[in-house]
N, C-alpha and C positions, 0 to 999 in steps of 0.2 A: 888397408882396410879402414883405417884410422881417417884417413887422408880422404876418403870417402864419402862416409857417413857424417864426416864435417860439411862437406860438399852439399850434403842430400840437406841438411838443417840450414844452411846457409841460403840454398833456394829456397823453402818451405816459408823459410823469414821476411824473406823479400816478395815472395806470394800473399801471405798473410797482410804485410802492409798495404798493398796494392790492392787486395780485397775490402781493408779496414777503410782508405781513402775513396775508391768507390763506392760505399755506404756512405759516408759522407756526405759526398759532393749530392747523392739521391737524395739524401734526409733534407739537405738545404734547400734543393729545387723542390722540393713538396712542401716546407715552408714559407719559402718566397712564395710561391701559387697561393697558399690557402690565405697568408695574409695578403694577397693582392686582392682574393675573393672579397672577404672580409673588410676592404677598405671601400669595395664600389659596391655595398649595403644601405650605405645612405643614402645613392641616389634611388632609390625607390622612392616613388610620387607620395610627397606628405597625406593627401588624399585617400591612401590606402591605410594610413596606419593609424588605429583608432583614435590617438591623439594628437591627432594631427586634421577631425574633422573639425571646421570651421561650423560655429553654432548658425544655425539658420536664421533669418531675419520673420519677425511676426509678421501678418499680412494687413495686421490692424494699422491706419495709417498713424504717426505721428502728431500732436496737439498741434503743435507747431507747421506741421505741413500745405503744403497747397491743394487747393481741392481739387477735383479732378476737372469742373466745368472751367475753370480758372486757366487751366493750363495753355498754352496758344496751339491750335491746328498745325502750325508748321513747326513744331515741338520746340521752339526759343523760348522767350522769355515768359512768364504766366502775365497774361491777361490782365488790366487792373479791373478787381470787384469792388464795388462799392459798399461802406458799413449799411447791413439792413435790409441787402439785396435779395428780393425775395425768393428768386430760383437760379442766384449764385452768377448772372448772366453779366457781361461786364457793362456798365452806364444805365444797370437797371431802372436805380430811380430815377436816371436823367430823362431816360427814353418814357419813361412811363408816366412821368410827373402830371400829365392833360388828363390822366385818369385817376387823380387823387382829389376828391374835395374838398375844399378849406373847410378848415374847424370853426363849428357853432358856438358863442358865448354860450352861457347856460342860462342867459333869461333870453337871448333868441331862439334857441331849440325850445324854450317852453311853448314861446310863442306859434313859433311853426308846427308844435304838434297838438296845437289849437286848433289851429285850421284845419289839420290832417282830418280832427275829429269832427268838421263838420262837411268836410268834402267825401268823408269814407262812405256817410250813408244814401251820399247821390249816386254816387259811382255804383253800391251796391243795387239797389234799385233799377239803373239803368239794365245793368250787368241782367239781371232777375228776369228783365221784359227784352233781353236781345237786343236793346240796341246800342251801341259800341262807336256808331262813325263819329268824326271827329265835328261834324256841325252839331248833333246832338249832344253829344257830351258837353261843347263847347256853349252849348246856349242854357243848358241845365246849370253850368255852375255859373254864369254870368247872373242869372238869378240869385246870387247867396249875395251878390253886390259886387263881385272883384268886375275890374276892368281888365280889359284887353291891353296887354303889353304892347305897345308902338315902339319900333325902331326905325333909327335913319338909317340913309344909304351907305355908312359905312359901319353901321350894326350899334350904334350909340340909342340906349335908351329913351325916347321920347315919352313917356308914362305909361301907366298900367303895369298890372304884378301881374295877369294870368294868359298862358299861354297853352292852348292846347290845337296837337295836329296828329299829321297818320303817324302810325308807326315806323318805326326803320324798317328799310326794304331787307333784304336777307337774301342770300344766293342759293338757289336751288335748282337741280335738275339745268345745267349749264345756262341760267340766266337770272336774274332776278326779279324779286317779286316783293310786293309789298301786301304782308296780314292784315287782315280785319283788326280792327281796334283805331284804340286813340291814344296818344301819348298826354299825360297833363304834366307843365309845371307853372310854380304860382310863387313868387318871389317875395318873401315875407318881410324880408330887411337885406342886405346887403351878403351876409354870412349866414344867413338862413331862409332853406326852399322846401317847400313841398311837392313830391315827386310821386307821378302815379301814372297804372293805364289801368283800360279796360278791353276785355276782347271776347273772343269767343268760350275759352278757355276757363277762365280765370280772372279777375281784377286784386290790385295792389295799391294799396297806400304808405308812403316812407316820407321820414322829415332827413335831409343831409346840405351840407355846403355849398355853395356852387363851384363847378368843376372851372379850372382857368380858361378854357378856350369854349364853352359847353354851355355856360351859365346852369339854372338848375339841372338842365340833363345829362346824363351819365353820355359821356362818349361812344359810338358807334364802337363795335371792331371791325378793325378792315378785312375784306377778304384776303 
């Protein structure tokens, strides 16, 4: 009886172990898991985690940046603009230079807007009775005393300050055509001219430099 009941405790004992190391060995694999979880938490995309948002960049450009007409079409290097350049374009002033006129002393601009003031009230006049061509205009101020500008044939001044002709022709309706009026200039010294027309429209009086390739008249635009 004795010899039994030692039996029946002696299995129970060795049950209980074997139950105690099975719990175990579960508790460990539910460990290892949760920190295995637990370890691949970082690879979540920084992007998601509030501190981890990269601050945004302003849309306002930089002092220091290149402007945008600057930049080259074939997205390489930027463009060289030149200091002064008036619409950012590159060799603006080079390309543009025949439409600058040289600067007036300030006793030649006096001078020139002497003239102005007695050329303004022929041209008005004219202007008043409609007539505008350029023989007219042309012989009205020959009367105030200026000469007729003479040039050689390779455009070298031979005497005379005043010059007046048509107007520039103008493209319109697939061809060109040349407006009524007359263009005047009248060469007062070397760095100062009187520039004017007259037309159907309107008439003009201005004292400025003479342009490099142009002498007193403002350069055409091309079409």
């Amino acid at each position: 009886m004795s010899s039994s009941m030692s039996g029946r405790r002696g299995t129970l004992a060795v049950t209980a172990l074997l139950l105690l190391a099975a719990l175990s060995l579960d508790a460990c694999g539910q460990q290892r898991a949760t920190s295995s979880t637990a370890g691949a938490a970082p690879s979540t995309s920084r992007s998601s985690a509030p501190g981890a948002v990269s601050t945004p960049r302003s849309s306002a450009p930089d002092a220091t940046s290149t402007p945008p007409s600057a930049v080259s079409a074939t997205g390489g290097a930027p463009a060289y603009v030149e200091p002064g350049a008036g619409d950012g374009a590159p060799h603006y002033n080079e390309n543009n230079g025949s439409r600058r006129p040289r600067a007036m002393s300030p006793a030649d601009a006096k001078d020139a807007q002497r003239e102005a003031d007695r050329i303004e009230p022929v041209l008005k006049r004219l202007w008043e009775a409609k007539k505008w061509d350029p023989a007219t205009v042309r012989a009205a101020l020959l009367r105030l005393g200026y000469k007729e500008e003479q040039t050689g044939p390779k455009g070298e001044r031979l005497g005379g300050t005043l010059t007046v002709r048509a107007m520039d022709s103008r493209y319109r309706d697939g061809h060109y055509v040349t407006p009524e009026g007359a263009l005047v200039g009248l060469r007062v010294h070397d760095d100062a001219c009187v520039t004017a027309f007259v037309q159907k429209t309107n008439y003009q009086v201005s004292t400025n430099g003479p342009y490099p390739e142009t002498g007193c008249f403002e350069p055409p635009f091309a079409h």
